[in-house]
C-alpha atoms as one frame of an Amber mdcrd trajectory, in Angstrom:
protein
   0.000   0.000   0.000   1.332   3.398  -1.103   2.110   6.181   1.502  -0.817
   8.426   0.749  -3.161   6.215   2.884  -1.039   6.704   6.042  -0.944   9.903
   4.698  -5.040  10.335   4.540  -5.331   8.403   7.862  -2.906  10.465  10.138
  -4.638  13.449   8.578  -8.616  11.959   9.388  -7.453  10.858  12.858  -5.851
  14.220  14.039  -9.457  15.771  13.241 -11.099  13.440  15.147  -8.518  13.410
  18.645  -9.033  17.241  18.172 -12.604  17.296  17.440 -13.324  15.152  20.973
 -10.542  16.586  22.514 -11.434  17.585  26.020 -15.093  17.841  24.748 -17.874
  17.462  27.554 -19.617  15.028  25.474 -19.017  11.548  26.241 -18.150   9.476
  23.452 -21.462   7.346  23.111 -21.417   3.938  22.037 -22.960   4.493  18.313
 -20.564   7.491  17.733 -17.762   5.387  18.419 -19.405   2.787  16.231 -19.889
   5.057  13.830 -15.797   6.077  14.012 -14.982   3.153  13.505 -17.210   2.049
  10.495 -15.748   5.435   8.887 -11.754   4.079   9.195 -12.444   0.934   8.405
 -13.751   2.538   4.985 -10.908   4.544   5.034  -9.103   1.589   4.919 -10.855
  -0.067   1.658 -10.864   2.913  -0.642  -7.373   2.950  -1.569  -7.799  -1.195
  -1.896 -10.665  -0.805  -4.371  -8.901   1.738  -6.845  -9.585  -0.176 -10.083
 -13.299  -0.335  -8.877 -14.551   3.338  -9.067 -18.117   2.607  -8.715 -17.642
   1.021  -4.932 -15.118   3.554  -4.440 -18.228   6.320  -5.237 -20.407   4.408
  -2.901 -17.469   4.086   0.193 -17.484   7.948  -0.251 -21.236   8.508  -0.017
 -21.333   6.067   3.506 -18.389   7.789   4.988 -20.139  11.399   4.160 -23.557
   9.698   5.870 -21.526   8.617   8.494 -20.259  12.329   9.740 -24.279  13.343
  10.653 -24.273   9.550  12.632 -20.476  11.067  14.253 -21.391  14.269  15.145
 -24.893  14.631  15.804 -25.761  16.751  18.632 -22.537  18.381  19.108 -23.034
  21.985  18.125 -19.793  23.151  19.037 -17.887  20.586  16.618 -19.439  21.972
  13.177 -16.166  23.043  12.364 -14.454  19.673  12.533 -17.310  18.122  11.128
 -16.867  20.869   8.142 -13.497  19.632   8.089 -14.190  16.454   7.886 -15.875
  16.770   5.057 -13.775  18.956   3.513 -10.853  16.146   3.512 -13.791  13.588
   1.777 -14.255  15.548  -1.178 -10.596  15.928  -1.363 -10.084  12.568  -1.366
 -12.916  11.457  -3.710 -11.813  14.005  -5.916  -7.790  12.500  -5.839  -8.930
   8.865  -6.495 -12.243   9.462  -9.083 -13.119  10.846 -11.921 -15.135  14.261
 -12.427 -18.618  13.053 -12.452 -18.209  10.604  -9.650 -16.275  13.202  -7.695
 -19.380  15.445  -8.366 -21.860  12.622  -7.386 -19.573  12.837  -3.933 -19.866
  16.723  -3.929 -23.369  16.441  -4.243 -23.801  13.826  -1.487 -21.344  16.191
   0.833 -23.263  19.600   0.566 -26.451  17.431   1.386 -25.257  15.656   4.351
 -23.266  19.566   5.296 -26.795  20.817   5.143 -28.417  18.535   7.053 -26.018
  18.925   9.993 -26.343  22.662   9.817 -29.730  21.955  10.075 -29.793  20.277
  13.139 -27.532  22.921  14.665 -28.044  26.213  15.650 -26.116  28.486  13.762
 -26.062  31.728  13.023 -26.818  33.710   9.449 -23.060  35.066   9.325 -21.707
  31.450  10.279 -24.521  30.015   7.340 -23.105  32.702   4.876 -19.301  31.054
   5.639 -20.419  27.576   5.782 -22.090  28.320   2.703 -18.635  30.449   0.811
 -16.567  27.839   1.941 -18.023  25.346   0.220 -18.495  27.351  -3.020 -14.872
  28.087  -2.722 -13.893  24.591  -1.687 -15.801  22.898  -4.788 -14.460  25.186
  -7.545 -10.306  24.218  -6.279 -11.196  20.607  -6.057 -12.630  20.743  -9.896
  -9.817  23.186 -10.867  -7.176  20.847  -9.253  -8.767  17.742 -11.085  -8.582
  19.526 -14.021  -5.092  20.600 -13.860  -3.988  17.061 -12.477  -6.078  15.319
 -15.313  -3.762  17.147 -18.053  -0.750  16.353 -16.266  -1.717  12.900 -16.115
  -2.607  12.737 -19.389   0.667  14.672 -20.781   2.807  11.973 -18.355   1.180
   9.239 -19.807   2.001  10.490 -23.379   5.468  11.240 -22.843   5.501   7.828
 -21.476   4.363   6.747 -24.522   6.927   8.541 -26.548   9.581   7.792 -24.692
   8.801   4.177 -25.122   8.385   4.077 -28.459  11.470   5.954 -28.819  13.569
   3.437 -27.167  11.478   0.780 -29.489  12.543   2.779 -32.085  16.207   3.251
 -31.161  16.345  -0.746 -30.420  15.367  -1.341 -34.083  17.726   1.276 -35.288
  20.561  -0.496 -33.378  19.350  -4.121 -34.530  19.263  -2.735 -38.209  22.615
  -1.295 -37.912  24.457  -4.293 -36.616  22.438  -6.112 -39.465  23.723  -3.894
 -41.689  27.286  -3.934 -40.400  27.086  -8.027 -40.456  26.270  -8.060 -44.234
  28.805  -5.316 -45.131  31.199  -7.617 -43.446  29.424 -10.538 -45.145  30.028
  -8.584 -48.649  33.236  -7.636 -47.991  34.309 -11.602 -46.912  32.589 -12.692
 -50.255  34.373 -10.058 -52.373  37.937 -11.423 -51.023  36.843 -14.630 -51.379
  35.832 -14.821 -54.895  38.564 -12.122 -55.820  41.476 -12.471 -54.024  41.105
 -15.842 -52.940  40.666 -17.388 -56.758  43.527 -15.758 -57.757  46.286 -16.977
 -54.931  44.245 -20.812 -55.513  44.951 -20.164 -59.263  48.613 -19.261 -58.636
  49.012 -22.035 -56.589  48.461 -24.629 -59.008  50.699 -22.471 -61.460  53.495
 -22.643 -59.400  52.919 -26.342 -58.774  53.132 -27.008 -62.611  55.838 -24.704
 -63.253  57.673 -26.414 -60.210  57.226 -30.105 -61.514  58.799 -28.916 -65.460
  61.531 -26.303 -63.752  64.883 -26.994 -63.887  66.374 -28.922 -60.707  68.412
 -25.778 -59.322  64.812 -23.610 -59.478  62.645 -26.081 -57.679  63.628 -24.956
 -54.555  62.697 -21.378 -54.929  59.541 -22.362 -56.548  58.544 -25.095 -53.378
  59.232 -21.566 -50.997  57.354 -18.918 -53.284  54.257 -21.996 -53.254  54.400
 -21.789 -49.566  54.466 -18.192 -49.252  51.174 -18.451 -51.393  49.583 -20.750
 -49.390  50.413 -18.943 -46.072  49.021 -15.919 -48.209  45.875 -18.076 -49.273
  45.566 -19.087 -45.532  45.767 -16.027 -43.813  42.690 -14.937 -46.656  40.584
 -17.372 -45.549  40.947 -16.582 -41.877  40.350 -13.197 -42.561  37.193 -14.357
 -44.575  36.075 -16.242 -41.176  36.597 -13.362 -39.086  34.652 -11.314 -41.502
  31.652 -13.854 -41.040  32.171 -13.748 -37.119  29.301 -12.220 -35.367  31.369
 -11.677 -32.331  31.976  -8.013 -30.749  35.474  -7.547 -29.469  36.444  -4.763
 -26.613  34.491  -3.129 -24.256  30.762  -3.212 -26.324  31.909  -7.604 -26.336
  32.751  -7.362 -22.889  29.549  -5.575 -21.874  27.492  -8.136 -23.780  29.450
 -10.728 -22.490  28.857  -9.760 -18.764  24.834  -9.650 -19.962  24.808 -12.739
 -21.229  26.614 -14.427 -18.274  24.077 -12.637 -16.361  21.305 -13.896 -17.378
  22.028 -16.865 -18.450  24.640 -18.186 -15.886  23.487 -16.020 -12.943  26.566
 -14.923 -12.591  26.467 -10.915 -10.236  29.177  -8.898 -11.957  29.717  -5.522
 -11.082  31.634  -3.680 -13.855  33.555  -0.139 -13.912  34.900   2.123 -15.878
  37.233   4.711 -15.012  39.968   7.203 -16.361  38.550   7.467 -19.587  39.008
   4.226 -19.885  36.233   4.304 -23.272  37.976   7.039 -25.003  41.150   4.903
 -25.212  42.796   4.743 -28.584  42.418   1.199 -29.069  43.419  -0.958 -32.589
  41.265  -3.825 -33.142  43.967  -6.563 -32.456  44.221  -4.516 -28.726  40.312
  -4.682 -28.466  39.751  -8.033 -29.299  42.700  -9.510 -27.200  41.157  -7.680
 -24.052  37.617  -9.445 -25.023  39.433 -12.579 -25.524  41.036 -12.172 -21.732
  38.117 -11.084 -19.763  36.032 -13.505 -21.757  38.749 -16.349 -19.974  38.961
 -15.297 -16.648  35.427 -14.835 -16.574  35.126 -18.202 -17.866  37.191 -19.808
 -15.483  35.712 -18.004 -12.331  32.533 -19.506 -13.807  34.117 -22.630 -13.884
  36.491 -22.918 -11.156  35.031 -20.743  -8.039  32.685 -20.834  -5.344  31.520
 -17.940  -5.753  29.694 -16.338  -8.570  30.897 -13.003  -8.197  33.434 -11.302
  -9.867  34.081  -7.597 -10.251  35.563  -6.135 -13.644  37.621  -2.505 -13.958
  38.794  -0.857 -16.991  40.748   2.193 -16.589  43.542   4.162 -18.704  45.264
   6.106 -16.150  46.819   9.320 -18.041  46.038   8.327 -21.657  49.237   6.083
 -21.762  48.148   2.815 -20.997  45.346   0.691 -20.830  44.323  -1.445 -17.596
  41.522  -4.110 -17.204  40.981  -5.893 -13.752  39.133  -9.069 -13.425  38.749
  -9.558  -9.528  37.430 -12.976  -7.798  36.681 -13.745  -3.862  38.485 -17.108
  -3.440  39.813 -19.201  -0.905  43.967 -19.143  -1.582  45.172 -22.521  -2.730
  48.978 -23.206  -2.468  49.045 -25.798  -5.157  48.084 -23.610  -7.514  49.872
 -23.312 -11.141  49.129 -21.761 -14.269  47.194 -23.618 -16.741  46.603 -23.025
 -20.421  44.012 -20.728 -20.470  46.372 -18.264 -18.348  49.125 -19.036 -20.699
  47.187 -18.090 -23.640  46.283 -14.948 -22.052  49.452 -13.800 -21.522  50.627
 -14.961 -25.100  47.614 -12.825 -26.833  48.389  -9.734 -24.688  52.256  -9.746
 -25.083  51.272 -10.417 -29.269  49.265  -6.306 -29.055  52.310  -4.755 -26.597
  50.472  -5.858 -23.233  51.395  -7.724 -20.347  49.890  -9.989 -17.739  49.909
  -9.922 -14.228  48.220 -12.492 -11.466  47.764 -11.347  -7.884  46.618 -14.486
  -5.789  46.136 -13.314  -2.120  44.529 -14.641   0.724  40.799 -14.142  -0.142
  40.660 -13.271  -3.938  42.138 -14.094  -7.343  43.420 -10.915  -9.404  44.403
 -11.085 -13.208  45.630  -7.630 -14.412  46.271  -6.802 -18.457  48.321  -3.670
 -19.364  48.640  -2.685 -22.966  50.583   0.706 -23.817  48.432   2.433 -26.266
  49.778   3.309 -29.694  49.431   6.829 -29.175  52.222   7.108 -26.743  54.318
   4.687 -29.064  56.384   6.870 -30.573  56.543   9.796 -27.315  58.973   8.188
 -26.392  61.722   7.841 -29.145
């Protein structure tokens, strides 16, 4: 339940301690019944909110219920006035304008049948009487202005959400149309450069089997050197075909997906302008590649399935990720291969490795010195 009903009720059951507040009066026993009934449908209004009609009929039977509360009180009109007062406020907050009306309607009756049974003066009649005028019109200007704010919430809502939609698809489409660029541009090497190195292949081979004895030899290398040429093509044709994201946007997919699928709580950071770091692609992909394996293994290997992740490029000149694990300390432990081709990958782009094993958690630290600052230092 939302804080506006402790709100309403703290507010309804200040009037009433005040309105029988060292009042001569005694509290009779249907006036206290009659309290009561009115809290407890305090306390169903709110409950009932997708059902305006009960809601309009709660309303009317707490209004009847003020004449059964104070009856025969004369000196309380005000409270009961009040009283009142907070009712249409409340109707007016939860319905629409004509039940809120039907409840205004209900009010003045019930206001003038209590005035009625009190003796009042024509000056206190005349207030009674501008205080209500004065109390309807706010209510219905309030509703009014709260009904177009609603309304304009609701449509930015609706804007806003469509503009994500939209921005989604936009995203989707681009990455679709990134994919079969790449697609193209694999195809285009494939049928073009590709043909060509296959066809010079089997030229050298039949120039190497009629070549004289002394040539063979630098025909067998210049063969090889073609098919390390066609080779490396057709790698380069796979990666084009890859749907895989290196650096950070892979990594933050990557943390996603092991998320949700592995239920795996990673808390990632970036610092130092760590995104603005003048990455190559080979640097990218490598860090991928190692937070993708240490991830992996804490996945794997740990009790726990937490891990924290920290990218950072302190003063523009390097580049530092962080792949932190809470784990017991094991003294037997060694470096396997996944480690070792870690450390190979990252040495390959200018980085380095580092593995901090203390007494509660596992630390594996990458540094790569960004190209920028290659040459600063000639």
């Amino acid at each position: 339940m939302k804080k506006t009903y402790f709100i309403w009720l703290a507010i309804y059951c200040t009037v009433l301690v005040l309105a029988f507040w060292g009042n001569a009066t005694p509290l009779e026993t249907w006036r206290l019944t009659g309290i009561s009934i009115f809290l407890i449908l305090l306390f169903l209004v709110p409950l009932l909110k997708e059902k305006p009609r009960i809601q309009t009929v709660l309303f009317s039977a707490q209004t009847l219920l003020t004449i059964l509360i104070f009856y025969s009180i004369n000196e309380l009109i005000p409270y009961a006035i009040l009283i009142k007062s907070l009712i249409m406020a409340e109707a007016v907050f939860y319905l629409s304008r004509t039940k809120s009306l039907i409840i205004t309607t209900v009010q003045l009756v019930s206001a003038g049948v209590i005035l009625m049974l009190s003796t009042i003066t024509l000056s206190q009649l005349i207030w009674c009487t501008l205080y209500y005028l004065l109390l309807v019109i706010a209510l219905l200007y309030h509703q009014v202005i709260h009904n177009r704010e609603k309304e304009a919430r609701l449509s930015n809502e609706a804007l806003f959400e469509e503009y994500r939609n939209m921005k989604r698809q936009l995203l989707v489409e681009e990455q679709q149309a990134r994919q079969d660029e790449r697609m193209l541009i694999g195809h285009e090497i494939h049928d073009s450069v590709g043909h060509k190195l296959t066809a010079l292949l089997f030229q050298f081979e039949a120039f190497r089997l009629t070549a004289a004895e002394k040539d063979k030899e630098t025909v067998g290398k210049l063969k090889e050197l073609a098919e390390q040429s066609l080779e490396e093509t057709r790698q380069a044709v796979r990666s084009f075909k890859q749907n895989e994201v290196g650096g950070l946007q892979g990594v933050i997919r990557l943390i996603r997906k092991l998320e949700i699928e592995s239920f795996m709580k990673i808390n990632f950071s970036v610092k130092h302008g760590a995104f603005a770091a003048p990455l190559t692609g080979e640097q990218s992909f490598a860090i991928f590649r190692a937070v993708q394996e240490a991830l992996t293994n804490i996945m794997k290997h740990s009790s726990t399935r937490e891990a924290q992740v920290i990218f950072e490029s302190p003063g523009g000149s390097i580049f530092r990720f962080e792949v932190i694990n809470a784990a017991p300390h094991d003294r037997y432990f060694q470096e396997g291969y996944g480690l070792k081709a870690m450390r190979d990958r990252l040495e390959k782009v200018g980085g380095s490795l580092e593995i901090d094993y203390e007494a509660h958690r596992f630390l594996i630290r990458g540094t790569i010195r960004l190209a920028d600052w290659s040459g600063s230092d000639d």
